[in-house]
Residue frames as qw, qx, qy, qz and C-alpha x, y, z in Angstrom:
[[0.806, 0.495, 0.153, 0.286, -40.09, -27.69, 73.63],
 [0.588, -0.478, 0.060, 0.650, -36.68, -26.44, 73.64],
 [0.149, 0.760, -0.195, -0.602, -35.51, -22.99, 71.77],
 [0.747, 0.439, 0.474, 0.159, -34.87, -23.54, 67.96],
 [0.432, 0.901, 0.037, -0.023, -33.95, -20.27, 66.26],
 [0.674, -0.084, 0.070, 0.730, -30.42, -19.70, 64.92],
 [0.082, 0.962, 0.176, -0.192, -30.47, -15.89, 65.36],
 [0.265, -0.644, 0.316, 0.644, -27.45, -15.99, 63.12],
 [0.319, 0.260, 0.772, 0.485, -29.34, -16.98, 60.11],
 [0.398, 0.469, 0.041, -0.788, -31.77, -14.70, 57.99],
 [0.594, 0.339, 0.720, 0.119, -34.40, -15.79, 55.14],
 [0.330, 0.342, -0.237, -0.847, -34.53, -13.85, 51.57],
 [0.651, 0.430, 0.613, -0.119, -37.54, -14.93, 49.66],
 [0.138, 0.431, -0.374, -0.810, -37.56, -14.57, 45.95],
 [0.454, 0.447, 0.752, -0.170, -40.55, -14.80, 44.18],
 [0.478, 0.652, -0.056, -0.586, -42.21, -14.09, 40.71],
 [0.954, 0.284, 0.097, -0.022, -41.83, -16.19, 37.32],
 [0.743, 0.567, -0.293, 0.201, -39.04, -17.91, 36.23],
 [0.486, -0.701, 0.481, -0.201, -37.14, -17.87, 40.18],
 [0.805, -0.363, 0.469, 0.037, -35.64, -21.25, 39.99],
 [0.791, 0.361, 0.100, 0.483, -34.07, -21.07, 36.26],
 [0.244, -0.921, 0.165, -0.255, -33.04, -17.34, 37.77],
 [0.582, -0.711, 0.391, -0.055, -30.89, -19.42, 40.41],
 [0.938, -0.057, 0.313, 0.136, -29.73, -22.12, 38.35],
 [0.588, 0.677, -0.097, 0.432, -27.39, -19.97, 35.91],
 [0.256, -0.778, 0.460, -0.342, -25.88, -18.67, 39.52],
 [0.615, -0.565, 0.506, -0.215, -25.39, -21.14, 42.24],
 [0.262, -0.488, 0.832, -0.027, -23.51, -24.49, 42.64],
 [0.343, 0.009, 0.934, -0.097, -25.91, -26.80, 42.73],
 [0.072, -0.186, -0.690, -0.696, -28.88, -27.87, 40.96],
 [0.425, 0.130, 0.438, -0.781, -32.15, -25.89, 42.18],
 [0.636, -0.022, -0.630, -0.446, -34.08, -29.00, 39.94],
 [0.360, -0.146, -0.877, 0.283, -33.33, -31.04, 42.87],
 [0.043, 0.137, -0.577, 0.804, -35.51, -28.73, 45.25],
 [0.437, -0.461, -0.715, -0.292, -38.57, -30.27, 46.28],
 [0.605, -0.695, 0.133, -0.365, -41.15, -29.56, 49.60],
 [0.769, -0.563, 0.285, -0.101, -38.84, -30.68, 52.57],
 [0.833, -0.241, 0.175, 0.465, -35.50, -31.03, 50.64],
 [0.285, -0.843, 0.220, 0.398, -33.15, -28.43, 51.07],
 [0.878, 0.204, 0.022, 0.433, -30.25, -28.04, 48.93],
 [0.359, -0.727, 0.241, 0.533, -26.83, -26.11, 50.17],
 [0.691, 0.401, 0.180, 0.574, -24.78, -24.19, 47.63],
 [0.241, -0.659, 0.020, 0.712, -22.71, -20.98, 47.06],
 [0.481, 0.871, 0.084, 0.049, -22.69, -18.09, 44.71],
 [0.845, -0.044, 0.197, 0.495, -19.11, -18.35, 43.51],
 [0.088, 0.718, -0.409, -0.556, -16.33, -15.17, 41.74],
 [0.733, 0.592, -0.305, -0.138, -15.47, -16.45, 38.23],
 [0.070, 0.591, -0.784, 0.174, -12.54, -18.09, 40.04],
 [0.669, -0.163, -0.722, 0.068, -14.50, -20.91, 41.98],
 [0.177, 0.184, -0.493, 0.832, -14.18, -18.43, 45.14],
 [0.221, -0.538, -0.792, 0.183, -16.72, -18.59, 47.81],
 [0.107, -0.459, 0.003, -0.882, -18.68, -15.17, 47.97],
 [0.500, -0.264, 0.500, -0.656, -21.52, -16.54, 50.18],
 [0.322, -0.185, -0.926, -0.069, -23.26, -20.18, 51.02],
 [0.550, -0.061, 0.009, -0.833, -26.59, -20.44, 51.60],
 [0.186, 0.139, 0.969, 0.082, -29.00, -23.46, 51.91],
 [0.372, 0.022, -0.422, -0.827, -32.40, -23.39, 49.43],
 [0.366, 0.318, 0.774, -0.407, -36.08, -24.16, 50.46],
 [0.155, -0.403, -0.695, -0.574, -38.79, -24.43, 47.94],
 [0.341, 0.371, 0.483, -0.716, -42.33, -22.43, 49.69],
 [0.488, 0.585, 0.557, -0.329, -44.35, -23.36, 46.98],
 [0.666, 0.666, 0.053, 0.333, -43.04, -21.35, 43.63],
 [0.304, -0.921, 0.233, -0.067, -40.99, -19.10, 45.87],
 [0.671, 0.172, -0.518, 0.502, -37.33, -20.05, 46.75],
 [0.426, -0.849, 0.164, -0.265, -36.53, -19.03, 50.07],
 [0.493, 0.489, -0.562, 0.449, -32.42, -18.45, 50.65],
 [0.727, -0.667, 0.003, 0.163, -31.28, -19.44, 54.70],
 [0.707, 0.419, -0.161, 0.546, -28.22, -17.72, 54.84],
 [0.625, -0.133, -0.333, 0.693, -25.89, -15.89, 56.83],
 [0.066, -0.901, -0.393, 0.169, -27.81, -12.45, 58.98],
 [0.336, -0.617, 0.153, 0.695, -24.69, -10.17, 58.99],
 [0.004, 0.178, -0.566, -0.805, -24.27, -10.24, 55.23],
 [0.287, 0.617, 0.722, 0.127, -28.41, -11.23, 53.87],
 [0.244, 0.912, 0.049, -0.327, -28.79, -7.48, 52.85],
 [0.034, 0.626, -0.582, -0.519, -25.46, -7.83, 50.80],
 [0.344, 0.088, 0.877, 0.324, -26.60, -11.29, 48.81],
 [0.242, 0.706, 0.521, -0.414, -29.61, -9.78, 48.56],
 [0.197, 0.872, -0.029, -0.447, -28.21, -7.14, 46.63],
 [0.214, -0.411, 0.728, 0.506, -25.75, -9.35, 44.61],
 [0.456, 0.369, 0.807, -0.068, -29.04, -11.05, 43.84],
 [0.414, 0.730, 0.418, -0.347, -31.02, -8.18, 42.79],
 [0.083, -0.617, 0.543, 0.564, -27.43, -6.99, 40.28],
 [0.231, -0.128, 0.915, 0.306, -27.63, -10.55, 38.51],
 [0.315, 0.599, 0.735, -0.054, -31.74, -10.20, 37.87],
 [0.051, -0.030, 0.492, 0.868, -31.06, -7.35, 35.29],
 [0.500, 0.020, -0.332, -0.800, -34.87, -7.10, 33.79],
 [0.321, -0.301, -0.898, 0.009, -36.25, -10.67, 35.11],
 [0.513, -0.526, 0.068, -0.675, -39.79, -10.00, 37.26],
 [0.656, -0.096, -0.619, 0.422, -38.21, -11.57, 40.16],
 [0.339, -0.863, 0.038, -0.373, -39.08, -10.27, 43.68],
 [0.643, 0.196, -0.543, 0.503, -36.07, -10.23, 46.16],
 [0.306, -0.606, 0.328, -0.657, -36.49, -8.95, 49.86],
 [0.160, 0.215, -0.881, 0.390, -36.16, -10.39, 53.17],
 [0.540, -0.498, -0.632, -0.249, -38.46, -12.43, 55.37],
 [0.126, -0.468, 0.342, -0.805, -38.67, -10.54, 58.15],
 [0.841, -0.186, -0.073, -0.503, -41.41, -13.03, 59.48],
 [0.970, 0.134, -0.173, 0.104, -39.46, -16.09, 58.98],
 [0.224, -0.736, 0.630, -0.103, -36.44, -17.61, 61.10],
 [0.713, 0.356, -0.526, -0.296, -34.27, -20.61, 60.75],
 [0.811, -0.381, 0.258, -0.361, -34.71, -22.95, 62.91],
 [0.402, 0.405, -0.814, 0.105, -32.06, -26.06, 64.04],
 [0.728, -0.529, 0.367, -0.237, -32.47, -29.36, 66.69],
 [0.086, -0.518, 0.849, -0.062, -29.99, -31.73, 67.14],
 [0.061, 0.315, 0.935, 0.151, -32.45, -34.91, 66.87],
 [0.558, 0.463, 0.368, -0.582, -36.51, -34.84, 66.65],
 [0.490, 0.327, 0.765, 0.261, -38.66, -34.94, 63.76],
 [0.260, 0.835, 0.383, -0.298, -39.30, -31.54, 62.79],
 [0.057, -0.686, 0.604, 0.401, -37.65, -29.98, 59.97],
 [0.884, 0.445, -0.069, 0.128, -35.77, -31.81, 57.04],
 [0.897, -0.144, 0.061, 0.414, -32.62, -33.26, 57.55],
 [0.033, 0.805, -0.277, -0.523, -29.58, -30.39, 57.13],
 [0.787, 0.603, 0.006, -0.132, -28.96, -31.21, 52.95],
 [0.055, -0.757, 0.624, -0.186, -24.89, -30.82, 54.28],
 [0.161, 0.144, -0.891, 0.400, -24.96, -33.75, 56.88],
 [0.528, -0.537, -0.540, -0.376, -27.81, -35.66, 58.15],
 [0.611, -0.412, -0.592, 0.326, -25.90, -36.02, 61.38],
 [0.170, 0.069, -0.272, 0.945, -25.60, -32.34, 62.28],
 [0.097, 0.408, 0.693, -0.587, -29.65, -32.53, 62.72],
 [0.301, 0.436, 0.798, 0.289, -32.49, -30.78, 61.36],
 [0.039, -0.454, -0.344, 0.821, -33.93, -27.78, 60.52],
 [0.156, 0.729, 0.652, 0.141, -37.04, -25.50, 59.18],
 [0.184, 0.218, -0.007, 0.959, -38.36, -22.11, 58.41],
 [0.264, -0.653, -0.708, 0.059, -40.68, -20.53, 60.93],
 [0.049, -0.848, 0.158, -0.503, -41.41, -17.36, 62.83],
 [0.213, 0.544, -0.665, 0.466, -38.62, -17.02, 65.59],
 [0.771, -0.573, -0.274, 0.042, -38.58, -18.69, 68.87],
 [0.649, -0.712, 0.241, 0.122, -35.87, -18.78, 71.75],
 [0.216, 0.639, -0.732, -0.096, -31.84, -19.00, 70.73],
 [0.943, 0.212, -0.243, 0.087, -30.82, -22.67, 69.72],
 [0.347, -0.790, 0.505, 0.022, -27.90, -23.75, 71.83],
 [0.747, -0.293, 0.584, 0.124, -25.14, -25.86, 70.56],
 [0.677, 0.735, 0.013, 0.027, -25.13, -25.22, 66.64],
 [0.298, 0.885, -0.357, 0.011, -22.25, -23.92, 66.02],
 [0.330, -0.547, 0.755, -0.149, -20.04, -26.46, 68.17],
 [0.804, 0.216, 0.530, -0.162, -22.03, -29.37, 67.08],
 [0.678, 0.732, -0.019, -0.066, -21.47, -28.23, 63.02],
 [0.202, 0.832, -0.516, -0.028, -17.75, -27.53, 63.65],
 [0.425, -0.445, 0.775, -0.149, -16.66, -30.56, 65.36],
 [0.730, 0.263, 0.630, -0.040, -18.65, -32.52, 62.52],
 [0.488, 0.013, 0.587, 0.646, -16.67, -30.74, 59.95],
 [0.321, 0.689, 0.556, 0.337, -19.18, -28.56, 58.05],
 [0.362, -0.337, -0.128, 0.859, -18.35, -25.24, 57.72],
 [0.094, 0.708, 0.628, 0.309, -20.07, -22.35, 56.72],
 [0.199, -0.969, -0.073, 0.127, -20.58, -17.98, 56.86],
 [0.399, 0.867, -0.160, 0.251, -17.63, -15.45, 56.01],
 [0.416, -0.752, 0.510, -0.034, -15.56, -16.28, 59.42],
 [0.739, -0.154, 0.637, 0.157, -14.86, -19.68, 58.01],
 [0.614, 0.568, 0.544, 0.058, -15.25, -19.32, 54.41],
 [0.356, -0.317, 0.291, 0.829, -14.36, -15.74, 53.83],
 [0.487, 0.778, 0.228, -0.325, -15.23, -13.49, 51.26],
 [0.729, 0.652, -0.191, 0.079, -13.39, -14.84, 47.54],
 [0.205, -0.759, 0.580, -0.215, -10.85, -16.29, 49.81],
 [0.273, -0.267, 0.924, 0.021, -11.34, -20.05, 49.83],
 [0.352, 0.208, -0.714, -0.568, -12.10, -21.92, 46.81],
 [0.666, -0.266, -0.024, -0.697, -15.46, -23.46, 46.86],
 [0.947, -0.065, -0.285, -0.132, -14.23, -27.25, 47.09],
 [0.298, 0.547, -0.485, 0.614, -12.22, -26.49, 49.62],
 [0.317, -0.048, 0.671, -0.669, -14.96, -26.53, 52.19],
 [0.069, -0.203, 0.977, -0.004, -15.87, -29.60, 50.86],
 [0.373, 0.180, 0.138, -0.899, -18.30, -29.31, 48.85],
 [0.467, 0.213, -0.761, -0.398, -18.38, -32.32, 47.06],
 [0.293, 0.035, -0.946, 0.132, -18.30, -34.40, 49.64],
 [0.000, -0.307, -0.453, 0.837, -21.21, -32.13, 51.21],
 [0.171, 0.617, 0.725, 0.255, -23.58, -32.57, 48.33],
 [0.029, 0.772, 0.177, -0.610, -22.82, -28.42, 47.50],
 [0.130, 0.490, -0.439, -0.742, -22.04, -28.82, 44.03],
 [0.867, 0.361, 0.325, -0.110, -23.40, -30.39, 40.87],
 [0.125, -0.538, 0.558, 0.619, -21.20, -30.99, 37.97],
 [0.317, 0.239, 0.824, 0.404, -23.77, -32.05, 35.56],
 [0.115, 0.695, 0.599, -0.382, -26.41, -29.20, 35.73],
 [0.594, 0.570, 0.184, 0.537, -24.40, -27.24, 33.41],
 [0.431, 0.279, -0.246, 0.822, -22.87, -23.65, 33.73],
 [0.270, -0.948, -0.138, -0.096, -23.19, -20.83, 36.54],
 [0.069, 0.900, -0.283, 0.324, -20.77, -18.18, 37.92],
 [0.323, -0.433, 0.841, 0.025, -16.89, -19.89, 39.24],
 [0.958, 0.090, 0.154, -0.223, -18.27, -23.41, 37.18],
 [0.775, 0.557, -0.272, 0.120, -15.54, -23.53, 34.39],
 [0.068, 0.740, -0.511, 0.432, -12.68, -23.29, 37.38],
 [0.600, -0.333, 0.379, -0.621, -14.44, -25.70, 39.79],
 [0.903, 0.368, 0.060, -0.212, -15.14, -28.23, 37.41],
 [0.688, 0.635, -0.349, 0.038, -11.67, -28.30, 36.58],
 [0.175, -0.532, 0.703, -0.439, -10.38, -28.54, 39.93],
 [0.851, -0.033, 0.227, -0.472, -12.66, -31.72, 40.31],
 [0.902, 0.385, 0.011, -0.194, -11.58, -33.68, 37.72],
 [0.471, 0.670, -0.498, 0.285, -7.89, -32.75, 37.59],
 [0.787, -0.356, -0.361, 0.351, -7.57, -33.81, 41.48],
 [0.542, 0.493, -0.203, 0.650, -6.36, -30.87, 42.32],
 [0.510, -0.783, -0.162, -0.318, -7.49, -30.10, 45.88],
 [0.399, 0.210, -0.597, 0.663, -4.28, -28.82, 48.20],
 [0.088, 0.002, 0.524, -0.847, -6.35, -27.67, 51.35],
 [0.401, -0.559, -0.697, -0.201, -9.56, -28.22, 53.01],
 [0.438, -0.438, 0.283, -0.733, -11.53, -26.38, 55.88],
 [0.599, -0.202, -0.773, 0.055, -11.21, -29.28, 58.37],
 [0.631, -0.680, -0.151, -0.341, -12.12, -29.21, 62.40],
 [0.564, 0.423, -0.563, 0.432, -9.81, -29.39, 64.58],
 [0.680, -0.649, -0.332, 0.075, -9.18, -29.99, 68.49],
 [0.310, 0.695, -0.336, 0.555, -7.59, -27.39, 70.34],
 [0.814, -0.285, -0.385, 0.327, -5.53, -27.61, 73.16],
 [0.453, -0.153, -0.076, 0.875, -4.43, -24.19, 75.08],
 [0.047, 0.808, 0.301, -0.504, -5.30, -20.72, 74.37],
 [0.586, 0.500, 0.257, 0.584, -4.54, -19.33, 70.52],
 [0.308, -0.494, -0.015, 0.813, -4.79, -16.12, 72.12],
 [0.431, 0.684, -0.107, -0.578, -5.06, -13.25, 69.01],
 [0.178, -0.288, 0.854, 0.395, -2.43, -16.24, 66.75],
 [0.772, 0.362, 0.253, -0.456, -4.49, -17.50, 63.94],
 [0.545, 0.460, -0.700, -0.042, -1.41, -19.23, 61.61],
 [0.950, -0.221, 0.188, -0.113, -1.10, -22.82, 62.03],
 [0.266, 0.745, -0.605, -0.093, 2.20, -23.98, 61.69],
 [0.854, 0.150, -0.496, 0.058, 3.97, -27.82, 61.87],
 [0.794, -0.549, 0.046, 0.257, 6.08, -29.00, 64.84],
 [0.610, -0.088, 0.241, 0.750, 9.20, -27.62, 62.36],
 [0.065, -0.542, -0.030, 0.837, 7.82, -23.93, 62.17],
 [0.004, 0.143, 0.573, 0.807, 6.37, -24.55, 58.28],
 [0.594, 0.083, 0.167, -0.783, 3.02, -22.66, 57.94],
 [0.050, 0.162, 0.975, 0.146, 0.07, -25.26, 57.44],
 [0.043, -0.569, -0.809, -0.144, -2.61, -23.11, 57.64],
 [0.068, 0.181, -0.256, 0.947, -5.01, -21.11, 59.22],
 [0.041, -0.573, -0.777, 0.256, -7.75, -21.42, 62.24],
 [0.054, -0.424, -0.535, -0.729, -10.73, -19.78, 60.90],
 [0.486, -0.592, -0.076, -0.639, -12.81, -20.09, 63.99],
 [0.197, -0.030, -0.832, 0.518, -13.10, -21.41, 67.92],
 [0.707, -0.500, -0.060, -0.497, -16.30, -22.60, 70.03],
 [0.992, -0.107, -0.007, -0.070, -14.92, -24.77, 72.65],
 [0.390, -0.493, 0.733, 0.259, -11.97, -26.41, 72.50],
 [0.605, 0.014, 0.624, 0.494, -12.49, -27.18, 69.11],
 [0.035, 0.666, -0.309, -0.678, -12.03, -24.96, 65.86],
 [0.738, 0.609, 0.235, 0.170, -12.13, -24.72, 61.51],
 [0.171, -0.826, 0.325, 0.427, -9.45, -24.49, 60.12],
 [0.211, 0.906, -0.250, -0.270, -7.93, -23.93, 56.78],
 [0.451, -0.729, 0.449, 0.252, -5.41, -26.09, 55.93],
 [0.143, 0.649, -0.700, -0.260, -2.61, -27.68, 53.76],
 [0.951, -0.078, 0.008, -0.300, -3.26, -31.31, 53.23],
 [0.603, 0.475, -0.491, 0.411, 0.45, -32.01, 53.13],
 [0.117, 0.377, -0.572, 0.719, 0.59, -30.79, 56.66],
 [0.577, -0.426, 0.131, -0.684, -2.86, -31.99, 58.41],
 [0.848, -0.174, -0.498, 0.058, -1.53, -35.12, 59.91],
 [0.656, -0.003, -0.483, 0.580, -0.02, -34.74, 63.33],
 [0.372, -0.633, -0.298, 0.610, 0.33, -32.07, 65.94],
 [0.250, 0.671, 0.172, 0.677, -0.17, -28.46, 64.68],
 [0.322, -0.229, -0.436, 0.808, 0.99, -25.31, 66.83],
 [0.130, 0.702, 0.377, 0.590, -1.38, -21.82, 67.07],
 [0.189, -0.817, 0.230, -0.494, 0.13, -19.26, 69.26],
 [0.119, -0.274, 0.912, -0.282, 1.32, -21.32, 72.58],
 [0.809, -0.021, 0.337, -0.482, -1.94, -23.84, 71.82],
 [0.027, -0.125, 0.936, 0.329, -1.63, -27.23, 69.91],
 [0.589, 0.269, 0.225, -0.728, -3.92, -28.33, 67.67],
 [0.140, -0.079, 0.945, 0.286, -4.70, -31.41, 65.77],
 [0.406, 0.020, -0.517, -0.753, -7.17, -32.33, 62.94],
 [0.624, 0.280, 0.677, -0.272, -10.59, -34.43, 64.29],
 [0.004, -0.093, 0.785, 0.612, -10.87, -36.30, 60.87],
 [0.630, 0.099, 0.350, -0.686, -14.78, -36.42, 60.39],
 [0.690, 0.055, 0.722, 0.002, -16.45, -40.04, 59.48],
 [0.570, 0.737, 0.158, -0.328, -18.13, -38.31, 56.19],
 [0.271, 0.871, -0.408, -0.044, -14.68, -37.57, 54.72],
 [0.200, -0.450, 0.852, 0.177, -12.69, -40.38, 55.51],
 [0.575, 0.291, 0.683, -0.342, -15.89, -42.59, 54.31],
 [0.504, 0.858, -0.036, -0.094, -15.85, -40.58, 50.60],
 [0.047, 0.842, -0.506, -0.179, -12.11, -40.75, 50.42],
 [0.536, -0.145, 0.827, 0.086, -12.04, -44.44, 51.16],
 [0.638, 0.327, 0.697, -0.009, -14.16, -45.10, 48.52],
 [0.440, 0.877, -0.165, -0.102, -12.99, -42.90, 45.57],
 [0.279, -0.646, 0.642, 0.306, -9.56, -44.51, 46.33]]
């Protein structure tokens, strides 16, 4: 059986009464939906609508267990433990537990993001997973502080709608009243799209047009292809970064949602 673990993910568990109305006055989405073996993705948001961190939610029974991003799980953690004021809510990490990814099979539960980016579970660790990250980017989904940032790009930006990362009926939690309004008003100037690169960016992270106007900015690079940031005015056509060229890979998901809201 081939490796599995994404040794850039970590699990907090949080356990004790009341955990899942706890989450729902925070996150995005609606933790009603979370059942055995369906996930749901969301982020904990600034009062602005600003991504702090994304995360994807597991039910264990009453428990909630958070899959989220290893470098920073000791800082959500702690935003966690700020927001639970007096609640008997336990918060600490699974130390036991890794998150696990394959590209097809049957183990696991579909990723709650994108069915086609594959599947994954929580277990105790195995061998490094190869291909995540290159697979996710080139299918558009983005995700973690290199792409995302910290209160830097607005949550429906990295397409969250169309990514089944928000609710807008579940009622309020923390960025809602900002989010909500972007939704409705149409007001979405930039997305975190994927992009094929051509060349070496070198240290250059600004994207710019064939006529020198910024359009962006590449977030990350596996490969020869990249997230990136951009202007929606400007993601048709050739795009320069440093002496590379780069150009949007529209994913199916997103033209598929766009057609059909037109």
């Amino acid at each position: 059986m081939p490796n599995t673990t994404l040794s850039n993910r970590a699990v907090i568990r949080l356990s004790g009464e009341g955990v899942r109305d706890f989450l729902q006055g925070l996150v995005t989405n609606d933790v009603a939906l979370l059942a055995p073996a369906r996930p749901v993705w969301a982020g904990l948001l600034s009062a602005q609508g600003k991504a702090l961190f994304d995360f994807i939610l597991w039910a264990d029974g009453e428990d909630v267990l958070i899959d989220c991003e290893a470098a920073r799980a000791d800082e959500l953690a702690k935003r966690l433990t700020l927001y639970r004021l007096r609640r008997p809510i336990v918060i600490g990490r699974g130390d036991a537990l890794a998150v696990h990814w394959s590209a097809e099979g049957e183990a696991g539960s579909p990723d709650p993001r994108l069915a086609a980016l594959g599947r994954r579970w929580i277990a105790p660790a195995d061998g490094e997973a190869a291909d995540y990250d290159e697979r996710r980017i080139a299918l558009g989904v983005a995700e973690g502080t290199a792409e995302l940032g910290v209160d830097k790009t607005l949550w429906l930006e990295a397409n969250a709608v169309e990514l089944n990362g928000v609710s807008f009926s579940k009622g309020c939690y923390v960025g809602q009243e900002n989010t909500a309004r972007m939704h409705h008003r149409d007001k979405l100037r930039r997305r975190l799209l994927p992009v094929k690169i051509v060349g070496a960016p070198g240290d250059e992270a600004e994207l710019r047009t064939g006529e020198g106007k910024a359009a962006g900015e590449l977030r990350s690079q596996v490969g020869d292809v990249g997230m990136a940031w951009l202007r929606m005015e400007h993601a048709d056509g050739v795009l320069t970064v440093g002496s590379a060229e780069a150009e949007v890979i529209w994913p199916q998901w997103l033209q598929d949602q766009t057609a059909a809201s037109a």
